[in-house]
PDB file with one MODEL, atoms N, CA, C and O in Angstrom:
MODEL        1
ATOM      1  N   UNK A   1       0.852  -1.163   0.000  1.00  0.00           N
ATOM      2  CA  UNK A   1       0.000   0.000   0.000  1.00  0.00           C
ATOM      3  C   UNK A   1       0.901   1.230   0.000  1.00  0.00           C
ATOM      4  O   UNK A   1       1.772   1.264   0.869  1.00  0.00           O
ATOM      5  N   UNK A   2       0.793   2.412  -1.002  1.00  0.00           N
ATOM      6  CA  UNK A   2       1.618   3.508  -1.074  1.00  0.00           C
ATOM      7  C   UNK A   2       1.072   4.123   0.338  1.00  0.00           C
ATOM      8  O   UNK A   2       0.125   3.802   1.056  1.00  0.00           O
ATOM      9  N   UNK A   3       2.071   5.148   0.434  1.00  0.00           N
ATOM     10  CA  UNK A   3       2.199   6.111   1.388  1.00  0.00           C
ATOM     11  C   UNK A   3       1.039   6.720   1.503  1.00  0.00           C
ATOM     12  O   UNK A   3       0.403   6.872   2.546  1.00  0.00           O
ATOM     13  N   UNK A   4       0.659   7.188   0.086  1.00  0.00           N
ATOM     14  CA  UNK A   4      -0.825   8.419  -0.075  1.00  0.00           C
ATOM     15  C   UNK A   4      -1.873   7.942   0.234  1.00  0.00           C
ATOM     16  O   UNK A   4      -2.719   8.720   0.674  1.00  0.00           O
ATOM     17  N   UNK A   5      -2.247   6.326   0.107  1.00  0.00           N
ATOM     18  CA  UNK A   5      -2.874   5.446   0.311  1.00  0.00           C
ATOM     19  C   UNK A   5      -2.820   5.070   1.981  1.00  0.00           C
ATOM     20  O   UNK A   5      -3.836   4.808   2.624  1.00  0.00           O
ATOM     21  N   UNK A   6      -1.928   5.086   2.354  1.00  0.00           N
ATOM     22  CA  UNK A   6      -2.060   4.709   4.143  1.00  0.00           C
ATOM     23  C   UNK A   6      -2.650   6.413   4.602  1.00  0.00           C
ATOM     24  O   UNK A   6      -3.556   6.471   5.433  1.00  0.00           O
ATOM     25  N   UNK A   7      -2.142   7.592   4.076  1.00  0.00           N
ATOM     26  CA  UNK A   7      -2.739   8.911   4.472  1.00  0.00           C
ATOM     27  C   UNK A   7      -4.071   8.994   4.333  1.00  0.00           C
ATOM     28  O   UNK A   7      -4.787   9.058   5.332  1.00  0.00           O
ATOM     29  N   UNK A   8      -4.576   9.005   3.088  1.00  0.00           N
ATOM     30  CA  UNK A   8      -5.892   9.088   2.478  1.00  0.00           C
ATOM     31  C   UNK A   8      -7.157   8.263   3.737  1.00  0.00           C
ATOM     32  O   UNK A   8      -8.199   8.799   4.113  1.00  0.00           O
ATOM     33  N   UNK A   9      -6.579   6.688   4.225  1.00  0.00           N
ATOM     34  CA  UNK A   9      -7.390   6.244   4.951  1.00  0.00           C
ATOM     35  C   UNK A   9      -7.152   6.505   6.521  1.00  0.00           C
ATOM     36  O   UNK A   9      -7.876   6.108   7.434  1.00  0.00           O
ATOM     37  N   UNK A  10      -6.168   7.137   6.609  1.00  0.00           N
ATOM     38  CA  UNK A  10      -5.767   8.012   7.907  1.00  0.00           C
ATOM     39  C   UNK A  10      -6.975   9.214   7.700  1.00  0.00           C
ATOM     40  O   UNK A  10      -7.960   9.166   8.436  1.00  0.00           O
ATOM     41  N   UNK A  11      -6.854  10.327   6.632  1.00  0.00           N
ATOM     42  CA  UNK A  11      -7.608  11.135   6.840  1.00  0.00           C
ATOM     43  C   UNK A  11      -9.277  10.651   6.678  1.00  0.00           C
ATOM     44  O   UNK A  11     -10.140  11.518   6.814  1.00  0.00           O
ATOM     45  N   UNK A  12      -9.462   9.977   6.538  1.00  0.00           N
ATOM     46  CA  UNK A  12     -10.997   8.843   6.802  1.00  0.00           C
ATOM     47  C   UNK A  12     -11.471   8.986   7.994  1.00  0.00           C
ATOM     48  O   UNK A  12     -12.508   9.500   8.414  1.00  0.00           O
ATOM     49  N   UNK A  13     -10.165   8.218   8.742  1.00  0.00           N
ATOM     50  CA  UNK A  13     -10.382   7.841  10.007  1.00  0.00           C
ATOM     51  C   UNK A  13     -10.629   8.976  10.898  1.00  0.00           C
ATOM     52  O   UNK A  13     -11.313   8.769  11.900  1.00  0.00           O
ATOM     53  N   UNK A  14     -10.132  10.232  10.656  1.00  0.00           N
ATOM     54  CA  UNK A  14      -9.556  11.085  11.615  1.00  0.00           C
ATOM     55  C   UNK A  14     -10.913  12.130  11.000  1.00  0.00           C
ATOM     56  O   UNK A  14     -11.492  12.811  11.847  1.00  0.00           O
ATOM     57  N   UNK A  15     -11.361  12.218   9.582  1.00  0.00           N
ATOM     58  CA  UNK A  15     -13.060  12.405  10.033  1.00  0.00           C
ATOM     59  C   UNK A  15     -14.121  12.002  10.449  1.00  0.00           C
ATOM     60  O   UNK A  15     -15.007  12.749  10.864  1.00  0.00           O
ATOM     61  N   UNK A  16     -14.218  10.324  10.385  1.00  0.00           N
ATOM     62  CA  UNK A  16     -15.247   9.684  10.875  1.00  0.00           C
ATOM     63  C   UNK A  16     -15.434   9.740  12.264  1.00  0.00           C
ATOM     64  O   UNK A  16     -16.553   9.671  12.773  1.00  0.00           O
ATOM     65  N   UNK A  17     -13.877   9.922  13.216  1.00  0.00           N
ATOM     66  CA  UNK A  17     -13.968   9.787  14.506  1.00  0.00           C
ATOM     67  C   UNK A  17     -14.624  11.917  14.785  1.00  0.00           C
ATOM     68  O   UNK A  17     -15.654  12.387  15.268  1.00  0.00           O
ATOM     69  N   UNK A  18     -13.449  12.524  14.216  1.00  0.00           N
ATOM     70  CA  UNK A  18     -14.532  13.818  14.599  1.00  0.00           C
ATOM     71  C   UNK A  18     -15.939  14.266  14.447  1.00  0.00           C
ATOM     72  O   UNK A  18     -16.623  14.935  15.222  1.00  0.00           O
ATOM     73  N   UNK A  19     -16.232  13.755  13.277  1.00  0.00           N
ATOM     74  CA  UNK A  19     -17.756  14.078  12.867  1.00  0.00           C
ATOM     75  C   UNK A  19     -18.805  12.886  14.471  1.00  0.00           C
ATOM     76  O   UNK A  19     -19.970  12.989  14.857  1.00  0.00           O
ATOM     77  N   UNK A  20     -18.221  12.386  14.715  1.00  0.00           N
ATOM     78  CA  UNK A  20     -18.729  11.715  15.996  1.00  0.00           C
ATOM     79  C   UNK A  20     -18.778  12.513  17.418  1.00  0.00           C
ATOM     80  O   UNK A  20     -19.623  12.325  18.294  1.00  0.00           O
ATOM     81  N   UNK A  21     -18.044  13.147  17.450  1.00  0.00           N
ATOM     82  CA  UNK A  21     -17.728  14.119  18.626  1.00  0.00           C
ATOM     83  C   UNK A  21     -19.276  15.460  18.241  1.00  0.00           C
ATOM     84  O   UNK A  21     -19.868  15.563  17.167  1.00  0.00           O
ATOM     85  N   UNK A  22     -19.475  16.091  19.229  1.00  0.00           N
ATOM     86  CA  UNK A  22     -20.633  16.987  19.156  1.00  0.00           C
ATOM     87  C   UNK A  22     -19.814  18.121  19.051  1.00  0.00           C
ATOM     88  O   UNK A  22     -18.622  18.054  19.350  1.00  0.00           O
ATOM     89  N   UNK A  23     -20.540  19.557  18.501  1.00  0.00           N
ATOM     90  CA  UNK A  23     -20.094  20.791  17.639  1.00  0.00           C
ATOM     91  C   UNK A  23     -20.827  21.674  17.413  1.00  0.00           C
ATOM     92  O   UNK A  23     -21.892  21.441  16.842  1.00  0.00           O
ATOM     93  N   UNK A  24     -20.377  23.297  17.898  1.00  0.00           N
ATOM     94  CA  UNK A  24     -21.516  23.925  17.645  1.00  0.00           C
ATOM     95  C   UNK A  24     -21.279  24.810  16.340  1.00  0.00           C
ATOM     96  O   UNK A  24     -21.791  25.926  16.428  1.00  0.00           O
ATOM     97  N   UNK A  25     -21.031  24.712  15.899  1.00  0.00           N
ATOM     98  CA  UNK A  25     -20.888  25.369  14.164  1.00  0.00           C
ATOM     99  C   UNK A  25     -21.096  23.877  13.766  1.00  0.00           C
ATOM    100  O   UNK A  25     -20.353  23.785  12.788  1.00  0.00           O
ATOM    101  N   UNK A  26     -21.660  22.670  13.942  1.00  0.00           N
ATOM    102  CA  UNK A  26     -21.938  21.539  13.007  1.00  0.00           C
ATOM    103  C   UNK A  26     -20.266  21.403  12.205  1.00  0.00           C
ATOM    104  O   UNK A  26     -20.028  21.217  11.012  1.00  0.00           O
ATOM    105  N   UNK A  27     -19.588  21.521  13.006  1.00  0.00           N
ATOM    106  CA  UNK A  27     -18.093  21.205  12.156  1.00  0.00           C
ATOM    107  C   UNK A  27     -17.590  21.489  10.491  1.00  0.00           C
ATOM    108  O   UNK A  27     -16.987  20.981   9.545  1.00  0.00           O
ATOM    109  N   UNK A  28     -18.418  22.836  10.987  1.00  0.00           N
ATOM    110  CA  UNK A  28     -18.233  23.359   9.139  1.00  0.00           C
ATOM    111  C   UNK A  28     -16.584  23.429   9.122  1.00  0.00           C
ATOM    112  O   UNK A  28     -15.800  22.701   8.512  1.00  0.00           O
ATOM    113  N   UNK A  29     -16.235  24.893  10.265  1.00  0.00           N
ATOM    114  CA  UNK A  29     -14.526  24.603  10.129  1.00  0.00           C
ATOM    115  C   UNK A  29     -13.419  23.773   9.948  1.00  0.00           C
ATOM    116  O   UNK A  29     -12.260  24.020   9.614  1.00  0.00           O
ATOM    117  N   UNK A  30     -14.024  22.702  10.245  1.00  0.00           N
ATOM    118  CA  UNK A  30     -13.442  21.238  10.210  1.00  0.00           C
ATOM    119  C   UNK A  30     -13.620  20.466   8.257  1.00  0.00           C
ATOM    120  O   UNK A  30     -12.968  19.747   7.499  1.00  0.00           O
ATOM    121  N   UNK A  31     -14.526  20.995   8.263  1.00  0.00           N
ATOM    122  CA  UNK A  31     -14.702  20.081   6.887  1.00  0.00           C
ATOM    123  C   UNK A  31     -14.473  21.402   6.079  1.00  0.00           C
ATOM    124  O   UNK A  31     -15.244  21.486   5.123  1.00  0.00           O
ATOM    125  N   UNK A  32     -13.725  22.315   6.200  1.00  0.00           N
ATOM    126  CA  UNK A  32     -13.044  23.289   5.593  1.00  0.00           C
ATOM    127  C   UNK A  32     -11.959  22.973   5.693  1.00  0.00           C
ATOM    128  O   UNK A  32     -11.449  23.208   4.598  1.00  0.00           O
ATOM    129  N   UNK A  33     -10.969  22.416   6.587  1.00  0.00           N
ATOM    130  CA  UNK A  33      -9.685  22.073   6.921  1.00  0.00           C
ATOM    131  C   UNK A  33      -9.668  20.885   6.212  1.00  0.00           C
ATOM    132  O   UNK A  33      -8.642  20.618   5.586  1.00  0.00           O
ATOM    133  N   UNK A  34     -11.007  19.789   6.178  1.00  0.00           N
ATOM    134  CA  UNK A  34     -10.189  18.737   5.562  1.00  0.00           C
ATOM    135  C   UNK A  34     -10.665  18.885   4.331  1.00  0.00           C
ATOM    136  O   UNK A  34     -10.551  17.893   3.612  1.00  0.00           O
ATOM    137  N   UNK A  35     -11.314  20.107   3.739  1.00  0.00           N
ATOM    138  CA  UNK A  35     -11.147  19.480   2.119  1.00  0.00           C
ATOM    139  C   UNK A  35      -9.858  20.077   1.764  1.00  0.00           C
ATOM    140  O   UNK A  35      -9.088  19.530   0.975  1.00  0.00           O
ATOM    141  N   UNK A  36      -9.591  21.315   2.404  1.00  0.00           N
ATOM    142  CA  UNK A  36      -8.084  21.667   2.244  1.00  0.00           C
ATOM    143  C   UNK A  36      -6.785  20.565   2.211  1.00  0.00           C
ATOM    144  O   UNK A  36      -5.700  20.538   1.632  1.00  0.00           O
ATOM    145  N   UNK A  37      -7.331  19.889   2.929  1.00  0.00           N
ATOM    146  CA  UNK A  37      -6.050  18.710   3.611  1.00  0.00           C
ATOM    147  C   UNK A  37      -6.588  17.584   2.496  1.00  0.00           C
ATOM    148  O   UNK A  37      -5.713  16.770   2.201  1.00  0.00           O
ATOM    149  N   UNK A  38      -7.889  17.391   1.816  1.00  0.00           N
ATOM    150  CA  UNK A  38      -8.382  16.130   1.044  1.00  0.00           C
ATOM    151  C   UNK A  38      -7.869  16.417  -0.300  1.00  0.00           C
ATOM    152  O   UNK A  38      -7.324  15.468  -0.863  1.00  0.00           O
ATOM    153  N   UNK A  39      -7.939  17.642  -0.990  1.00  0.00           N
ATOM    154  CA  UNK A  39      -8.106  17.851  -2.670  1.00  0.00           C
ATOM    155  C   UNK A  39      -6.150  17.384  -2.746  1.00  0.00           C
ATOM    156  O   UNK A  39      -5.887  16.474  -3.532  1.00  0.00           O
ATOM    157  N   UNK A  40      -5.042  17.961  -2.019  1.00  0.00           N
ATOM    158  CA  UNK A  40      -3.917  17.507  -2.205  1.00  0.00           C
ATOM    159  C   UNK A  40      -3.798  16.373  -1.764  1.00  0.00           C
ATOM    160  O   UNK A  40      -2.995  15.793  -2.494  1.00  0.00           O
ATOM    161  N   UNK A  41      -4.181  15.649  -0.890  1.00  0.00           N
ATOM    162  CA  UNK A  41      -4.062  14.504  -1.382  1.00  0.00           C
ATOM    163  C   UNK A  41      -4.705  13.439  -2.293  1.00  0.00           C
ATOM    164  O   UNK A  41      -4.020  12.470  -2.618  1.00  0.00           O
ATOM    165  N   UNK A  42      -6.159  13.572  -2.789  1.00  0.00           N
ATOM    166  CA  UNK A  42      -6.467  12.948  -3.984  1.00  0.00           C
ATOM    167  C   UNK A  42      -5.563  13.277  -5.465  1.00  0.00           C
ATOM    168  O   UNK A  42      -5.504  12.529  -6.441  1.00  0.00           O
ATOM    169  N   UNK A  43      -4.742  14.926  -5.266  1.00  0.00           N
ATOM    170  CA  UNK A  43      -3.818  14.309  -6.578  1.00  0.00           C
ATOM    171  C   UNK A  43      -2.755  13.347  -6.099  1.00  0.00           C
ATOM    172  O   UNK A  43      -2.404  12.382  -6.777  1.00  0.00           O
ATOM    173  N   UNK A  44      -2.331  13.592  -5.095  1.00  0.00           N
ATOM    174  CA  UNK A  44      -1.396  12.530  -5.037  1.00  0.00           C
ATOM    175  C   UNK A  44      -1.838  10.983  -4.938  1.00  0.00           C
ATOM    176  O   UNK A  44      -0.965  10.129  -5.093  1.00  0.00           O
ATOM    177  N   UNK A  45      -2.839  10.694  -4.747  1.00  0.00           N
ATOM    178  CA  UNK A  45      -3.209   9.292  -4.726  1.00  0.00           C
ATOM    179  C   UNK A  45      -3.799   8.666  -6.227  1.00  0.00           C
ATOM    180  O   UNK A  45      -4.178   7.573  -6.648  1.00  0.00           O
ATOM    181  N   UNK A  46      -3.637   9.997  -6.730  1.00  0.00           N
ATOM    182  CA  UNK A  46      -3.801  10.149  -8.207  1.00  0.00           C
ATOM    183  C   UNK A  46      -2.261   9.474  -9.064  1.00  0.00           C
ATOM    184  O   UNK A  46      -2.032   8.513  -9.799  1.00  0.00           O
ATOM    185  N   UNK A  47      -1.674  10.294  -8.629  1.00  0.00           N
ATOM    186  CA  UNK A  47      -0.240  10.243  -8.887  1.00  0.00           C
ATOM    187  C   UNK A  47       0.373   8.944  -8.700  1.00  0.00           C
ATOM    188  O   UNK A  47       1.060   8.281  -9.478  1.00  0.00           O
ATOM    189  N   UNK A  48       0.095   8.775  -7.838  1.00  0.00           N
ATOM    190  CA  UNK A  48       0.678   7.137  -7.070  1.00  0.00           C
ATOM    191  C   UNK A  48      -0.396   5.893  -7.770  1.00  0.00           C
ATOM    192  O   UNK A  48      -0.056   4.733  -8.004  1.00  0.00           O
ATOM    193  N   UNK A  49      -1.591   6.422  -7.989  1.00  0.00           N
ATOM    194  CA  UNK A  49      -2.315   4.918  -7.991  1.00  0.00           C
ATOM    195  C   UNK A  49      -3.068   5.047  -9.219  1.00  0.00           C
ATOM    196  O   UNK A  49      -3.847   4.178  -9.610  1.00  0.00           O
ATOM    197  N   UNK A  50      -2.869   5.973  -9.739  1.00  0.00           N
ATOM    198  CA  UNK A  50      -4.312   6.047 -11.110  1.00  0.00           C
ATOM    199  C   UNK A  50      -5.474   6.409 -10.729  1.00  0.00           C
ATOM    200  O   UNK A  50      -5.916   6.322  -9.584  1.00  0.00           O
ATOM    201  N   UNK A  51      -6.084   6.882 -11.796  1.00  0.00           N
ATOM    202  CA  UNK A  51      -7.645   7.402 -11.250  1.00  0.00           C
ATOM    203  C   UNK A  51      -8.627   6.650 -10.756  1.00  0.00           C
ATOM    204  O   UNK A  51      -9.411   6.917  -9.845  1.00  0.00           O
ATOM    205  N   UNK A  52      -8.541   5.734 -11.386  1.00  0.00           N
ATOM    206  CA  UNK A  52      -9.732   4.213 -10.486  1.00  0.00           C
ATOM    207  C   UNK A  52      -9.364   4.327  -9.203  1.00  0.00           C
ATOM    208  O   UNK A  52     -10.305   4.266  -8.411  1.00  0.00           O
ATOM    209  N   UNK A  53      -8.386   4.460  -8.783  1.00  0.00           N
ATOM    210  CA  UNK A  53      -8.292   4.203  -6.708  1.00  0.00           C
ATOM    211  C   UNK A  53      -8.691   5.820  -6.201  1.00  0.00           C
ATOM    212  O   UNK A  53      -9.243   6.185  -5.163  1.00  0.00           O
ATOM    213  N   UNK A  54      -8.172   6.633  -7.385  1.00  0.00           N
ATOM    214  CA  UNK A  54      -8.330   8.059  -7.435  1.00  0.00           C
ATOM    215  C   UNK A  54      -9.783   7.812  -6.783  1.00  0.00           C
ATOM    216  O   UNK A  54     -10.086   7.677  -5.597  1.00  0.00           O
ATOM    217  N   UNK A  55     -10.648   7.797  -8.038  1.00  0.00           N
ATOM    218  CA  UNK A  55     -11.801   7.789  -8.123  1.00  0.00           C
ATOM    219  C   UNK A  55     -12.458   7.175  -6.764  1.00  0.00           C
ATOM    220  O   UNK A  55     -13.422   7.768  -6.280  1.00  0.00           O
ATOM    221  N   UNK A  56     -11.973   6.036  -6.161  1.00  0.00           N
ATOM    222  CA  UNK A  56     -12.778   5.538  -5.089  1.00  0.00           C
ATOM    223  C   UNK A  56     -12.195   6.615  -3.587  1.00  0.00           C
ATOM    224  O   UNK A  56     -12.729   6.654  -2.479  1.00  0.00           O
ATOM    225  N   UNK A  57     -11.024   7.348  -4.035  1.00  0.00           N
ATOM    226  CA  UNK A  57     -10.892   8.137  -2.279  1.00  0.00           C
ATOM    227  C   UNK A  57     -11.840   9.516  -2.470  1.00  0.00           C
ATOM    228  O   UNK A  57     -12.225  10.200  -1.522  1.00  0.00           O
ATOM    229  N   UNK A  58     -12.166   9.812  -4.024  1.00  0.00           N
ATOM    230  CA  UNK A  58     -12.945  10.783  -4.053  1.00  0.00           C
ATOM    231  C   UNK A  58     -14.324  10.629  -3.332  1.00  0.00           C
ATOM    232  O   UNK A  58     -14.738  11.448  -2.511  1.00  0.00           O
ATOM    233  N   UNK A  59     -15.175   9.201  -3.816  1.00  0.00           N
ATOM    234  CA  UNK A  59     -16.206   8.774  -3.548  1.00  0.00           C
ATOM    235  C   UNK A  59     -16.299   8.816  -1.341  1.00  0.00           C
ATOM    236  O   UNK A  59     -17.206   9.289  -0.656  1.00  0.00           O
ATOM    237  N   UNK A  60     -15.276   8.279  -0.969  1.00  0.00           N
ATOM    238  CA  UNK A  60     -15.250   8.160  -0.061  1.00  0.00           C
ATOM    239  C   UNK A  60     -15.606   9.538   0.478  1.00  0.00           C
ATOM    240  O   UNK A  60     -16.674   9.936   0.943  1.00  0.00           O
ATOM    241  N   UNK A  61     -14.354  10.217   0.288  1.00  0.00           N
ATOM    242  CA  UNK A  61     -14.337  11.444   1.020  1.00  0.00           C
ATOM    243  C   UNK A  61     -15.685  12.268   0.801  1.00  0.00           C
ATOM    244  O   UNK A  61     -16.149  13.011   1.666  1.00  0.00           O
ATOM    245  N   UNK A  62     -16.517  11.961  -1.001  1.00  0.00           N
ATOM    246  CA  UNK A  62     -17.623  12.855  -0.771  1.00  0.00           C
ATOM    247  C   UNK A  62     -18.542  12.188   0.385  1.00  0.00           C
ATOM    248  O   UNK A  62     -19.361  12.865   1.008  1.00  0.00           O
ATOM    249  N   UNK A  63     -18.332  10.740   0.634  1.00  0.00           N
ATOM    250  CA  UNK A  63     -19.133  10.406   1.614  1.00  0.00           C
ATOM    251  C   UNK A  63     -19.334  10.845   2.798  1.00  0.00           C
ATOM    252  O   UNK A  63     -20.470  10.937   3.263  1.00  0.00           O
ATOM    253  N   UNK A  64     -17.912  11.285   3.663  1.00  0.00           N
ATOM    254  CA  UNK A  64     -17.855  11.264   4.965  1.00  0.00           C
ATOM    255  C   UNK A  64     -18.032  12.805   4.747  1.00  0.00           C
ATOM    256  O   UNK A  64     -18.481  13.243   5.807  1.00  0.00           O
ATOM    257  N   UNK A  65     -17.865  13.915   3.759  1.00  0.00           N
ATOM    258  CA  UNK A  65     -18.079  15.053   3.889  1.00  0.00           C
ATOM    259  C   UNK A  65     -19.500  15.584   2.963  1.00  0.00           C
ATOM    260  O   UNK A  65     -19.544  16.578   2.238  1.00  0.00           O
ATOM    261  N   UNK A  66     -20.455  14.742   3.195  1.00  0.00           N
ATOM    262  CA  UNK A  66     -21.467  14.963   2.259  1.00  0.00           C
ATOM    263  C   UNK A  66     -22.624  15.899   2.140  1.00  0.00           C
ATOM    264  O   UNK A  66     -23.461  15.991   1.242  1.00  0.00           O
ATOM    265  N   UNK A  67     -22.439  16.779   3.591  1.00  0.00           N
ATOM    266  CA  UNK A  67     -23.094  18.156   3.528  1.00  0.00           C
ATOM    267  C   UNK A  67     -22.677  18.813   2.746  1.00  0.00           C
ATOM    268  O   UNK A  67     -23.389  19.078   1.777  1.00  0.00           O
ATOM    269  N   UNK A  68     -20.934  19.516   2.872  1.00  0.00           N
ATOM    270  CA  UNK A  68     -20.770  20.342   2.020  1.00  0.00           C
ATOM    271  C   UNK A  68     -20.709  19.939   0.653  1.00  0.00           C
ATOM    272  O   UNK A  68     -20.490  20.869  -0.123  1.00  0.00           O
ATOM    273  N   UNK A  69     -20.844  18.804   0.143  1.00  0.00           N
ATOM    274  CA  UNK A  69     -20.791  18.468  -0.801  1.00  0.00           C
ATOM    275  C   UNK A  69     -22.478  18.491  -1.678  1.00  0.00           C
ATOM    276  O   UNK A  69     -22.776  18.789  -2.835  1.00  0.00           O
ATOM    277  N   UNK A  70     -23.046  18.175  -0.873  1.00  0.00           N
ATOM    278  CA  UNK A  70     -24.587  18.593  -1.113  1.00  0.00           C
ATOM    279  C   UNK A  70     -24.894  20.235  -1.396  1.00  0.00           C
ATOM    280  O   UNK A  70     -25.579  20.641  -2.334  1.00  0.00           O
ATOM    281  N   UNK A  71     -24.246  21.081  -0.390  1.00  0.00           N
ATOM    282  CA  UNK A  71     -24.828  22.478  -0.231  1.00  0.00           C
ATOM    283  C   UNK A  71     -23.759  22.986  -2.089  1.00  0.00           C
ATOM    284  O   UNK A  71     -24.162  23.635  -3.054  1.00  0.00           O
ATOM    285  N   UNK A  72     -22.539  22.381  -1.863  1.00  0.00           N
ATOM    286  CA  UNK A  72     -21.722  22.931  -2.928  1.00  0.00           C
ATOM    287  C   UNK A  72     -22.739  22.543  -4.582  1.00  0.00           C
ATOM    288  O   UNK A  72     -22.929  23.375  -5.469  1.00  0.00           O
ATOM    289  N   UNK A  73     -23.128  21.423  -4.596  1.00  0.00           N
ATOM    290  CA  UNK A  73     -24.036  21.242  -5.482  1.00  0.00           C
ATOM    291  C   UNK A  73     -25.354  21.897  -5.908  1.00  0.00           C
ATOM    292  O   UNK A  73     -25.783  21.894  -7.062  1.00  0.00           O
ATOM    293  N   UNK A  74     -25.858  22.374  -5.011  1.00  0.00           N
ATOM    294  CA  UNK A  74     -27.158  22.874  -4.881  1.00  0.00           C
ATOM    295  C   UNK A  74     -26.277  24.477  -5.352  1.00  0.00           C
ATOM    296  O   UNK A  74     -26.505  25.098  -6.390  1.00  0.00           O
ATOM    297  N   UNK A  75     -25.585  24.752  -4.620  1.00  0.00           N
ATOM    298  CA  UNK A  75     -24.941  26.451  -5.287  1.00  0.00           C
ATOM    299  C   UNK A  75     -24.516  26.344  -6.713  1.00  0.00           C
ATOM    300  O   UNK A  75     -24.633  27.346  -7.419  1.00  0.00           O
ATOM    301  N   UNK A  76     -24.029  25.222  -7.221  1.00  0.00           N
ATOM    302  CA  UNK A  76     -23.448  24.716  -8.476  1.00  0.00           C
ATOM    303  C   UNK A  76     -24.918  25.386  -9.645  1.00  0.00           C
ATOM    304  O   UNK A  76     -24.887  26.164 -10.599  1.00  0.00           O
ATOM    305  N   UNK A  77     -25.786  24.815  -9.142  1.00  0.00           N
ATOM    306  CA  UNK A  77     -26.926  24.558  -9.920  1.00  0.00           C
ATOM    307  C   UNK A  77     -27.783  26.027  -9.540  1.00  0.00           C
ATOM    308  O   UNK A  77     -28.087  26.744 -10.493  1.00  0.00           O
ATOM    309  N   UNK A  78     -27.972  26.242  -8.847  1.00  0.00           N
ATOM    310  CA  UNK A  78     -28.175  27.830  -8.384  1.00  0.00           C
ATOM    311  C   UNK A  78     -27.687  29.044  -9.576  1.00  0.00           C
ATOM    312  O   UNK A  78     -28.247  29.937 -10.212  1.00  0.00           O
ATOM    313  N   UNK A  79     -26.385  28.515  -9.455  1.00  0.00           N
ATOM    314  CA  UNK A  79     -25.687  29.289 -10.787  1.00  0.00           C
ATOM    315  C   UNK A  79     -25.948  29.211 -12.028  1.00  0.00           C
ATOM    316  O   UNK A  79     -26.295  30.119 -12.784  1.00  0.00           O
ATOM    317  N   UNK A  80     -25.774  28.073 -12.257  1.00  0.00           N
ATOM    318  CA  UNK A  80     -26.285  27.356 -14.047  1.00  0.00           C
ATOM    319  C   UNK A  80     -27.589  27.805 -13.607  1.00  0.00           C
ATOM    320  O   UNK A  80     -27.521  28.968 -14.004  1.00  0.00           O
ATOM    321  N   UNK A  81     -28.444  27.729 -13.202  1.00  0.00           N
ATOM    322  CA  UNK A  81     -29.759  28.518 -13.493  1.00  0.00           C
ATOM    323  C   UNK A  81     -29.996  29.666 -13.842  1.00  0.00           C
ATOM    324  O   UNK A  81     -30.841  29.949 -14.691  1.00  0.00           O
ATOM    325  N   UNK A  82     -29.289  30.480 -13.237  1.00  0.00           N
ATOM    326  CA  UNK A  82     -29.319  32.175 -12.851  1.00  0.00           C
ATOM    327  C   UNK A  82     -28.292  32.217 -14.547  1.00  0.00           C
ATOM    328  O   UNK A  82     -28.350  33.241 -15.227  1.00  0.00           O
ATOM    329  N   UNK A  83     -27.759  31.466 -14.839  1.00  0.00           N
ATOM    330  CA  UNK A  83     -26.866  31.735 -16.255  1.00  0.00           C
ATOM    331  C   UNK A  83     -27.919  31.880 -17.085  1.00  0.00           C
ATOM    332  O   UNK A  83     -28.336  32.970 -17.476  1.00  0.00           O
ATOM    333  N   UNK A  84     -28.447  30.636 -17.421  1.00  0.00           N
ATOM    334  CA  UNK A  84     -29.792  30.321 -18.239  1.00  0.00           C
ATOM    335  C   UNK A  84     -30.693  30.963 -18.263  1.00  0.00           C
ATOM    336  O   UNK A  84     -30.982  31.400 -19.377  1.00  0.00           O
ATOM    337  N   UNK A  85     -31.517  31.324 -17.191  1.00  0.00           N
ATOM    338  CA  UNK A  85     -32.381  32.667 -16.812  1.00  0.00           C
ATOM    339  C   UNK A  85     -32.211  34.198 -17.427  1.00  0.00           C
ATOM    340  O   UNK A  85     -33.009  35.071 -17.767  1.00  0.00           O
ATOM    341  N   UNK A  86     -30.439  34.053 -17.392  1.00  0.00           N
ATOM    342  CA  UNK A  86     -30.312  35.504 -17.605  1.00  0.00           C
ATOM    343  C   UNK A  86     -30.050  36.056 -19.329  1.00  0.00           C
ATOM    344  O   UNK A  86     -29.848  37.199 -19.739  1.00  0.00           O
ATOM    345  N   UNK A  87     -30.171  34.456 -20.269  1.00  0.00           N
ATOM    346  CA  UNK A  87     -30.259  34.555 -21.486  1.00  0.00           C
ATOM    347  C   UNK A  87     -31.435  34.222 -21.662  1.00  0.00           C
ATOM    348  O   UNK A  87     -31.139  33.314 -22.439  1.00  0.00           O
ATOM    349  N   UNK A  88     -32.343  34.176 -21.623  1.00  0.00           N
ATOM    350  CA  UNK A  88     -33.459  33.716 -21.897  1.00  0.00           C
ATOM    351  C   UNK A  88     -34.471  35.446 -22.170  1.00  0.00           C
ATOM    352  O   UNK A  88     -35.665  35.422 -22.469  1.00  0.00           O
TER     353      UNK A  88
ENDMDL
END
C-alpha cells in the first residue's frame, strides 16, 4: 500500500472519529480544513495509484463530507440557473 494510500485512509479515520464528537458550528470549520487537507491529497493518490483508486478516495471522502458536498451542489446549480435565466 503507497504512502498516499495509508494517508488518504488516515484522513478517513480522523473524520469519521470527529464528525462523531458533538459541535456547535456543526463542524463546518473542520470540513473546511479537511477538504483543504483532502483535494492535495487525492492528486497525489492520483499520482501514485491512477484514477480508479483516485476515483474511489474521491467517492469516499464525498461520503464522509457529504453536507458540504450537497450544499456545494445545490450552489453549483443555483448558478447554471441564474446563467440560463439571464439569457433567456
Amino acid at each position: 500500500m503507497t504512502l498516499s494510500l495509508v494517508l488518504a485512509c488516515l484522513w478517513a479515520i480522523v473524520a469519521n472519529v470527529v464528525a462523531m464528537m458533538p459541535s456547535k458550528d456543526n463542524h463546518w470549520r473542520f470540513a473546511y480544513a479537511m477538504i483543504a487537507l483532502g483535494l492535495p491529497l487525492l492528486a497525489w493518490v492520483w499520482v501514485q495509484n491512477g484514477p480508479w483508486i483516485a476515483l474511489i478516495v474521491l467517492v469516499a471522502g464525498m461520503w464522509v463530507l457529504r453536507w458540504p458536498v450537497r450544499y456545494g451542489a445545490q450552489w453549483i446549480g443555483e448558478q447554471v440557473l441564474r446563467i440560463f435565466a439571464s439569457r433567456g
